[in-house]
N, C-alpha and C positions, 0 to 999 in steps of 0.2 A: 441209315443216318442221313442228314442234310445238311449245307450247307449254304451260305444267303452270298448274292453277288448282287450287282446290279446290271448286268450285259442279259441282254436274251440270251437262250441257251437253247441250242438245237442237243434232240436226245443221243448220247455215245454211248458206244459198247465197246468194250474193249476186254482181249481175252490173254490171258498168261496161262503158265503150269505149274502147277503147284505138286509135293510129289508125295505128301503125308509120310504114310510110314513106309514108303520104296526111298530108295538111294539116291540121285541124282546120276552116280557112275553109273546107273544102266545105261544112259544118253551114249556113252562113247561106246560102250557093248555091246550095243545094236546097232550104233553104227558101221564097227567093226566086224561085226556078222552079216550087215549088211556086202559088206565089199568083201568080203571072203568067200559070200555063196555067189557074188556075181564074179569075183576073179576066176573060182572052179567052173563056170559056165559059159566064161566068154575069152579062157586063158589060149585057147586054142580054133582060134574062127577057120571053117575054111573057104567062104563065097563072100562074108560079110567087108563090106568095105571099112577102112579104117576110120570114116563118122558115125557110119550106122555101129561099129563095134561099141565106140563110145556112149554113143546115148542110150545104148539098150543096156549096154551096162549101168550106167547113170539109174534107167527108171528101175532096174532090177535092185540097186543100194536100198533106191528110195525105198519098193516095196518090203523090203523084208525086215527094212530097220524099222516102218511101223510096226509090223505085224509085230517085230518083236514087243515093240514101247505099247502094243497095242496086250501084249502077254501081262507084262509091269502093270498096267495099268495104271498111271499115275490121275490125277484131278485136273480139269481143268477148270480154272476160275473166271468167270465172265463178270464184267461190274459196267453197269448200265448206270448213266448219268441222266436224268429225268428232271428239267426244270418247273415249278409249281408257279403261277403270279397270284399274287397277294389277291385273296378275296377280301371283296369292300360287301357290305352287307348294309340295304338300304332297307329301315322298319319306320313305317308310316302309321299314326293311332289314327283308327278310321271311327272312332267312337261318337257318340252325339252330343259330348261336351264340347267337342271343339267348334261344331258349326254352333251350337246353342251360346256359347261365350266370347268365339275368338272372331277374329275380322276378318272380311271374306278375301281380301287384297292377301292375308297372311298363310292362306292356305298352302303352301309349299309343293303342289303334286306336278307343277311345271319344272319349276328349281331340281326336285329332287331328280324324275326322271332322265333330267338333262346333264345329271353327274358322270351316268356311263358314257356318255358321246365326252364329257373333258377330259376326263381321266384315260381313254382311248385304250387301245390294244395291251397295253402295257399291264392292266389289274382285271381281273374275273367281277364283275357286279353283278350281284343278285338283290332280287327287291320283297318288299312284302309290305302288309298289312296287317295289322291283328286291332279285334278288339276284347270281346271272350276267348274268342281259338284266331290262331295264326292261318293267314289266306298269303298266298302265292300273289305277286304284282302288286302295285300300288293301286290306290280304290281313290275315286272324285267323289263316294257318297257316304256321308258319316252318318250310319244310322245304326251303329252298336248302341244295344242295352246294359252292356258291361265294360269294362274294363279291366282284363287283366297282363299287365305289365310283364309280372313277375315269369306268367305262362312262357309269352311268347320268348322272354328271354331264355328260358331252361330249353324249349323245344329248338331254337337257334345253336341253343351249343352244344346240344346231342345232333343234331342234324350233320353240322360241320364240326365234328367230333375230331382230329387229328388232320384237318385240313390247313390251309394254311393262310388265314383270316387274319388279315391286318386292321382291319377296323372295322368298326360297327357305327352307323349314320341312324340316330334315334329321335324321328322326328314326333311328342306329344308334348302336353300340358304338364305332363307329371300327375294325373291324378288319377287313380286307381280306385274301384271298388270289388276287387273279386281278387283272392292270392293273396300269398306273400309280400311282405317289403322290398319292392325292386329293388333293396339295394343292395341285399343280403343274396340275390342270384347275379347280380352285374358283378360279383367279385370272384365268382367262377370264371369269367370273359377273358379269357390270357391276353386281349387286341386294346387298343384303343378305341373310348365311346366318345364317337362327336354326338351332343345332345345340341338337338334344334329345339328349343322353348316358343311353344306355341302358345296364347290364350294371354292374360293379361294376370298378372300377381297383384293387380290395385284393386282393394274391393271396393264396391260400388254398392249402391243401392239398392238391398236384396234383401227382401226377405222369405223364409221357407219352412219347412220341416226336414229337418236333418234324418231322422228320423220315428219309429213305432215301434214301440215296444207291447204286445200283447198275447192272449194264451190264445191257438187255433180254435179253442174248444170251450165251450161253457155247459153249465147246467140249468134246465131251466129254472125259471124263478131264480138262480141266486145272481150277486153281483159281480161283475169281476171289474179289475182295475187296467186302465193302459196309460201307458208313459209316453210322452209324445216332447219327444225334441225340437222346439222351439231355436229358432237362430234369426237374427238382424245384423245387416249390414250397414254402416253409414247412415243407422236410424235412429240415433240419442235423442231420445224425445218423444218420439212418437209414441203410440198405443197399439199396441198388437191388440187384433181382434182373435179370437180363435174361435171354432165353433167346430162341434161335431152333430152329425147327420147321420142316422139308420134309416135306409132304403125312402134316401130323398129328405127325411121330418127330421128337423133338428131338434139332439136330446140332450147337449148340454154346450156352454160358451162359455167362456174367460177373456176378462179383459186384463194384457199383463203392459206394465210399464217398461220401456226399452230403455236403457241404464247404461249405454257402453256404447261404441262406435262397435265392436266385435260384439254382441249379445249372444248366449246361451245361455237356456233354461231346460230341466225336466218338468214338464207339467204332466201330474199326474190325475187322472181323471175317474170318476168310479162310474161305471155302466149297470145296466140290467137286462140281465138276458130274459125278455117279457113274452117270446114266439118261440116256436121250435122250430129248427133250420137251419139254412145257412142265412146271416144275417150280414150284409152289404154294412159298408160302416166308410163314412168319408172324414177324413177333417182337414180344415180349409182355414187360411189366414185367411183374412180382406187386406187386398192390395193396397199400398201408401203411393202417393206421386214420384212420378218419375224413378218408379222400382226396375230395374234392370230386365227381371222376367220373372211373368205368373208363374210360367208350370210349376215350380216348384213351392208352391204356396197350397198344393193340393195330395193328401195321400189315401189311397183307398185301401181298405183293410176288411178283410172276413171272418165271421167268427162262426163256427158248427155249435149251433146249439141243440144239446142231446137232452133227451128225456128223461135216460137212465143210463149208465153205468152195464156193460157187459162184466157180468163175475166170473173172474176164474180163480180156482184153488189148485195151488201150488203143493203138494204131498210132497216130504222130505222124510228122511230118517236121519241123518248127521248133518252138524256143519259144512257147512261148502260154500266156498267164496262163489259156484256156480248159479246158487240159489240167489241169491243178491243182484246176479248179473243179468238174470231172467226176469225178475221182478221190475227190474228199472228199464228193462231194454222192452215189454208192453205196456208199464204204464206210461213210458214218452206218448203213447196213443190216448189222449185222457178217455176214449169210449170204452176203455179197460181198467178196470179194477182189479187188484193181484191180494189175492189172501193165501200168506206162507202157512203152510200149519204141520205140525208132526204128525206122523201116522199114527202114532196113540191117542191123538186129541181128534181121530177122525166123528168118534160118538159124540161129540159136542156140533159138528157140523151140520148143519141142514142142507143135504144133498140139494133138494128140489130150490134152494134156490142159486146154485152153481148154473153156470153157463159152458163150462170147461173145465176137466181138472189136468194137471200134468203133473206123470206119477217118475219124480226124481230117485234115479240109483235107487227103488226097494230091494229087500230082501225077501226072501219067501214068506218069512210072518208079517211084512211091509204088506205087500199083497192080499194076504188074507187078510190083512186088516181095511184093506181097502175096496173087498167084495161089494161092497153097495153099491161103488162106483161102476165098479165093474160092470155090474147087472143091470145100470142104469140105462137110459138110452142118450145120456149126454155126450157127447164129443170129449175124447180122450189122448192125451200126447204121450207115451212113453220113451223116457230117456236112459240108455243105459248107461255103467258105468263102472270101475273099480269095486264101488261099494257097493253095487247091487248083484241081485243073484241071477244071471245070465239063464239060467234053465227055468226061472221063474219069469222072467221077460220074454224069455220065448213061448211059453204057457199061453200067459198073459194078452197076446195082443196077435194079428194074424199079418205083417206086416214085412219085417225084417225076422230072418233067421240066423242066427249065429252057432255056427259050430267051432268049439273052442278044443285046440288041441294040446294048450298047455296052461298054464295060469298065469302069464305072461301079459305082457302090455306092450302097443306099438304105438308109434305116431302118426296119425296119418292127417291128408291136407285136403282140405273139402275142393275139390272140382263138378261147378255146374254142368246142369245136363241139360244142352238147349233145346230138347225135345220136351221138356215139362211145360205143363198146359194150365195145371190148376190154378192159378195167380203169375202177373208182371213183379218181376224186381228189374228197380232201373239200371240202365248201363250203367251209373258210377258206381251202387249197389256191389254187381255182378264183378264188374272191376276190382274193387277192394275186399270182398268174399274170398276172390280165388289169391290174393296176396297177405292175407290171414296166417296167423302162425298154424302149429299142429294140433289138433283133439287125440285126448288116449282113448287108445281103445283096446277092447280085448284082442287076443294074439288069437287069430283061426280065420275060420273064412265065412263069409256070408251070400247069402243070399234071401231076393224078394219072394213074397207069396204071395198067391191071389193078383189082384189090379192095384196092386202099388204102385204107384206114379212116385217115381225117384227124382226129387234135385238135388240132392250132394251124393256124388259118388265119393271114392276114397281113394287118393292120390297117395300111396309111400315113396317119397324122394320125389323121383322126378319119374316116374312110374305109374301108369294111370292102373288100380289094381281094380277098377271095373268092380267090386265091393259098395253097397249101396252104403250111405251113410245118415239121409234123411230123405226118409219117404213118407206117402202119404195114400191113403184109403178111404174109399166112398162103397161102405158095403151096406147095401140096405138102407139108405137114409141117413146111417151112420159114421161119423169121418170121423177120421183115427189119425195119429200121427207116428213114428217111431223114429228115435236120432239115438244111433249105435256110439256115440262116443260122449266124452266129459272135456273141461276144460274151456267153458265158455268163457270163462273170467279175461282168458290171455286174449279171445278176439276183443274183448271190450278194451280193457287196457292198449293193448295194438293199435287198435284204429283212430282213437283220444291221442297217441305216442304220433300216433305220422296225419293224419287228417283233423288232426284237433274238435272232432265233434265224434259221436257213436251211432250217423245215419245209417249204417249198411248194417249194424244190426237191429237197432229199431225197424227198421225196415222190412227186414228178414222177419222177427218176431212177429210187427202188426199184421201184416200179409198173413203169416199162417195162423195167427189165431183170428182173420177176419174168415178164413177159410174155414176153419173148422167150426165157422158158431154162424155158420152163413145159413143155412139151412131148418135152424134148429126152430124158426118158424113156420114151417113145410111148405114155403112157398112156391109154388111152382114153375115159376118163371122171375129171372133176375134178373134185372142189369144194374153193374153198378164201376163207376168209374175208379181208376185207381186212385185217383185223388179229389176230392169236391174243387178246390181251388190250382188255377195252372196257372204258371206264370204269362207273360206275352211272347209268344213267340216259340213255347213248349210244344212237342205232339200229345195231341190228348189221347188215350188210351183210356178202353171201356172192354168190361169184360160181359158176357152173359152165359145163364146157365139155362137148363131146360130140363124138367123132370117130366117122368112118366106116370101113370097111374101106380106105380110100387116103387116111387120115389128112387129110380134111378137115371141117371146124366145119360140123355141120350142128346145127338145135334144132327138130325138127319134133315128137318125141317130146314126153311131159311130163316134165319132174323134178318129184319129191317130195321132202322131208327132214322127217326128226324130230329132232328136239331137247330130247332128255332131261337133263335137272336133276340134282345128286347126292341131291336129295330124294326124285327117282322121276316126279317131276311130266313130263308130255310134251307138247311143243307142233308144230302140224304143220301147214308151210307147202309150196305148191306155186310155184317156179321162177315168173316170167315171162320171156319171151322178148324179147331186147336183142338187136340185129342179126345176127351170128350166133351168141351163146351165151346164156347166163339168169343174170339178176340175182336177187336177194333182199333185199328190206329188210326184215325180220325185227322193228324195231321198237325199242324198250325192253324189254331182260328183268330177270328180278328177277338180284341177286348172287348168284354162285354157278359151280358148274363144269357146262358142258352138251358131252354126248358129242351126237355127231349122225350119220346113218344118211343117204346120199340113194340116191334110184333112179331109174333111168331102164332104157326099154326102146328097143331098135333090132331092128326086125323082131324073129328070135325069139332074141335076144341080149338078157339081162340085164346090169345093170351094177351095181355099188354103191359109192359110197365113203363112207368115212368119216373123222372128223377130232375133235377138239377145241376148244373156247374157253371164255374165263374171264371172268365179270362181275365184276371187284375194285371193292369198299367205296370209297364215298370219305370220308375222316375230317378232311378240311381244316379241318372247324368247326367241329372237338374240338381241333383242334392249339391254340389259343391262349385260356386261360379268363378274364384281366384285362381288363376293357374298353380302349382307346386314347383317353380323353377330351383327353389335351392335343392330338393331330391337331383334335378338333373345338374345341374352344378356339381354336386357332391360325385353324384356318379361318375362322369367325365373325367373330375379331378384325377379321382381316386386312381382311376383305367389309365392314366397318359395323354386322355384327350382332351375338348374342347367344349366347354358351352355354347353355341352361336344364335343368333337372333335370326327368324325369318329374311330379316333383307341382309344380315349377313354370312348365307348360305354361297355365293359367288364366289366366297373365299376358300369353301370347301374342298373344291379340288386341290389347291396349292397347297391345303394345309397338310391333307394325304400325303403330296410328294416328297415334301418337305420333310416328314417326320420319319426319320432315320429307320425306324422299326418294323417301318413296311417295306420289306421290299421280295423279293422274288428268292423262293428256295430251291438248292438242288438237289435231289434226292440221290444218295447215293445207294447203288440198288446190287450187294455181292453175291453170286453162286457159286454153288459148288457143284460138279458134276463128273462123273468116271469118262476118261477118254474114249471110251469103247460105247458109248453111250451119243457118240458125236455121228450121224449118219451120212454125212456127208465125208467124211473123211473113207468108208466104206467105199464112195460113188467115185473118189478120188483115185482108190487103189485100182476100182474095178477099172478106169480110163488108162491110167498107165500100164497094168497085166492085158487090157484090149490091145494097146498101142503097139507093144511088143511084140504079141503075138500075131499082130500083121504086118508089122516090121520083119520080122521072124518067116513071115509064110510067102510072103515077096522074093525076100531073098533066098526061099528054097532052105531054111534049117529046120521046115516043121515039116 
């Protein structure tokens, strides 16, 4: 327990006896045995002088009346007084709207640092930074691409979780692109929020693109559309120019009229996907006089334009809300086409033109109905399930074994396996995977066959039960897939319920069926990035493969790759080797477009490939130039604290002292503990039985 004073407080301990379920009258019992075994031992002296009889009697009381209280055993209670001082917690937004809008004189990183020296001995200050993720000390350089508010506030108050935080010093603009509504986590903050308002709330003369709305992906020849967020500031009159640009050549412009001191528009525009590729795409206001700042008048956007459509069919036999959650979670990949179809309607299918099938819960006539597949040499995913026939899934496929020893069902919880090689999934992926509700699965036990490369094992409770749950297979040229449990629907729902989008399974999905249909060209040499498009500032990651003459993954050779810049610049990493293929983590590159070259040798066979990717800008911190001060208003309010202005930051220490709420807690700290448990009371008895007995042996009675 604690309680709040304002005196410093030096730490006490202090000890009493407490006697639970013993008497209290032992105390005089063992007193009283004390003095009766020393009367019988010292009632008749005959060399002992009449001080020494006394005191040896004395220390003989003492010892026996402990032993006795030491038989009792009562508790003793010890309570430690522990003073805490109010943490003041200083958060700085080091993001690039602030230097890009606000005034250099307004910069606060003197002011702020110079609160622990006014505030003195008397409060604990800690400082920080954030602009994506929260950084340790305050930062002179604002060159975040992000902004999230909301982060740093949650990680602030799991940090200093039960600590004892009298205020919080919030020095930003208020404007956010990444997170939740800071205002909705500032209500978790038990302390008061002094908000310092940085940047300016007066708009000025700006115009930009707020934002893009477009599809990653196209087909060629057809058209597709993009939305493009138009905004003016302080420009009633003027003529927005717009223009858009594909790889430098402008393909289409609108001239819109500005109608409002605050202007916003959706302009919708229709394109045509005319190459096949990845196709660069700019568009760009033309500057007005005296506009506050370009950068935000320019956004660059990429589109993958694909040739064709990868086919996969989907084999069911019942309903299942799982089939639905499969289908939407590859075609978020537009390079995938999903055709659901029953396993009685497989004779109307034309195998040869599938790219993948994925054969969902069948049953044994399921199966047999789906022999063509089987036989085929396409790439194939088996999924079991309640409603499939477990001894026909193990038939079926060489991957996962299951042996079922009752007809039962369990839950169990997907944990990755970071030794898995065949494809990247990103950390916040991997993240949100292993916080996924449970898949059912049959009751018994499993195991791999062959080279099955496992990523989800099978976690019951909190128990990693080392049970494979989704693995994968390269036999022969052949990739196969197998996922021992049902219940996909609850991760999609889950992840929409706490992360409001469904990237960790699209994720999950695009990855393994780009795995499994990767091959199906027999190329012998791969590289292909995880992503065509990275943001500024991402590590770029590249995967490559390496087959043999019998089309199997070997990586004994080295790969190389260069990676040339549109500048000319070339940077040049060498593959390392991931179980049977080679990874690349490549890093942070500067923005820009990098052609790339790899090579690999197999015996006296060359090999090369080559490819594409794009480091696009990121402008989020140009999107919006007004500061948001009523957000920190509100915050402040709400908390017990303070709004304050850059220059009136000076006040900031008095306002801390002042406000009743902070002040110094003292922790009261109670134990319990068996008297006989006291060690030093032992060292005590042994001093006084020494002292005696050479008291005793001086005067000739030993």
């Amino acid at each position: 327990m604690g309680f709040t004073h304002n005196p410093a407080y030096v730490c006490q301990l202090l000890f009493s006896v407490t006697w639970g379920a013993a008497s209290g009258w032992w105390v005089p019992a063992c007193v009283l045995l004390g003095l009766a075994y020393a009367w019988l031992m010292y009632r008749q002296p005959v060399t002992l002088t009449r001080g020494a009889r006394y005191a040896l009697f004395a220390l003989r009381t003492v010892v026996v009346a402990c032993l006795g209280l030491l038989l009792v055993s009562p508790l003793i209670r010890s309570v430690s007084y522990k003073p805490q001082k109010p943490v003041i917690l200083v958060v700085q937004d080091r993001s690039e709207s602030i230097k890009l809008f606000g005034k250099a004189s307004s910069l606060p990183v003197s002011a702020l640092s110079s609160l622990k020296k006014q505030l003195g001995d008397d409060y604990e200050v800690h400082e920080f930074s954030f602009d994506k993720n929260l950084h340790d000390n305050l930062s002179n350089t604002y060159n975040g691409k992000h902004t999230d508010i909301s982060s740093a506030l949650h990680q602030l108050n799991d940090q200093f979780a039960n600590q004892n935080v009298g205020a919080m010093v919030l020095a930003t603009d208020g404007l956010y692109n990444l997170g939740a509504d800071p205002q909705y986590e500032a209500r978790n903050i038990k302390s008061s929020i002094y908000a310092i308002a940085l940047g300016d709330t007066i708009p000025r003369r700006d115009l930009l693109i707020g934002n893009v709305t477009y599809n990653k992906t196209a087909f060629l020849g057809n058209d597709f559309e993009v939305e493009i967020l138009a905004e003016a500031y302080q420009s009633n009159g003027e003529q927005m120019r717009l223009s858009v640009a594909e790889d430098g050549r402008q393909i289409a412009s609108q001239t819109i009229a500005v109608t409002s001191a605050a202007f916003r528009k959706i302009i919708p525009i229709k394109l045509n996907a005319d190459k096949k590729g990845i196709g660069k795409f700019a568009v760009s206001i033309a500057p007005v006089k005296n506009e506050l700042s370009v950068q935000n008048n320019t956004e660059t956007f990429y589109v993958e334009v694909l040739d064709a459509r990868q086919k996969v069919l989907l084999v069911y036999e019942g309903p299942h809300p799982d089939v639905s959650s499969i289908k939407q979670s590859i075609e978020a990949n537009k390079n995938f086409e999903v055709k659901a179809v029953l396993a009685d309607e497989l004779g109307n299918v034309n195998v040869a033109d599938q790219n993948l099938a994925i054969l969902y819960q069948l049953s044994a006539a399921g199966y047999s109905k789906a022999q063509k597949l089987l036989s085929a040499r396409m790439p194939l995913w088996f999924i079991a399930g309640a409603q499939g026939d477990v001894g026909a899934f193990n038939n079926a496929q060489k991957i996962i074994r299951i042996k079922v020893s009752r007809g039962d069902e369990q839950e169990v919880f997907a944990q990755l396996v970071p030794s898995f090689t065949a494809f990247t999934l990103s950390d916040s992926s991997q993240n949100k995977l292993a916080k996924l509700p449970p898949l059912l699965t049959a009751y018994g036990s499993y195991e791999t066959i062959g080279n099955a490369n496992v990523l989800l094992k099978q976690k019951i409770g909190n128990v990693a039960a080392g049970y494979p749950l989704l693995a994968f297979s390269d036999e022969g040229g052949k990739r196969t897939a197998a996922l021992a449990g049902e219940g996909l629907w609850r991760w999609q729902l889950a992840e929409y319920r706490e992360y409001g989008n469904h990237h960790a399974m699209e994720e999950l999905f695009g990855q393994a069926v780009q795995y499994l249909t990767a091959n199906a060209n027999r190329e012998r040499f791969r590289v292909y990035p995880a992503k065509n498009v990275f943001d500024e500032g991402e590590n770029v990651l590249l995967n490559a493969e390496l087959y043999n003459d019998a089309l199997e993954l070997v990586n004994t050779p080295d790969v190389s790759i260069n990676l040339k810049s549109g500048t000319g610049k070339s940077y040049s990493f060498l593959f390392t080797r991931s179980g049977q293929s080679y990874q690349l983590n490549a890093g942070a590159l500067p923005v820009g477009e990098y052609s790339y070259t790899a090579t690999a040798k197999n015996g006296k066979q060359q090999f090369i490939a080559r490819g594409q990717i794009n480091i696009r800008p990121l402008n989020l911190e140009a999107r919006q130039s007004a500061a948001n001060h009523q957000l920190l208003r509100t915050i402040s309010m709400r908390s017990g604290g303070q709004m304050l202005y850059p220059s009136e930051i000076s006040k900031l220490a008095d306002l801390i002292r002042k406000n009743e709420n902070i002040k110094t807690v003292v922790y009261e700290d109670k134990r319990y503990s068996d008297m006989i448990d006291l060690k030093w009371i032992f060292g005590l008895l042994l001093i006084f039985l020494s002292t005696e007995w050479f008291v005793r042996k001086r005067e000739g009675e030993v």
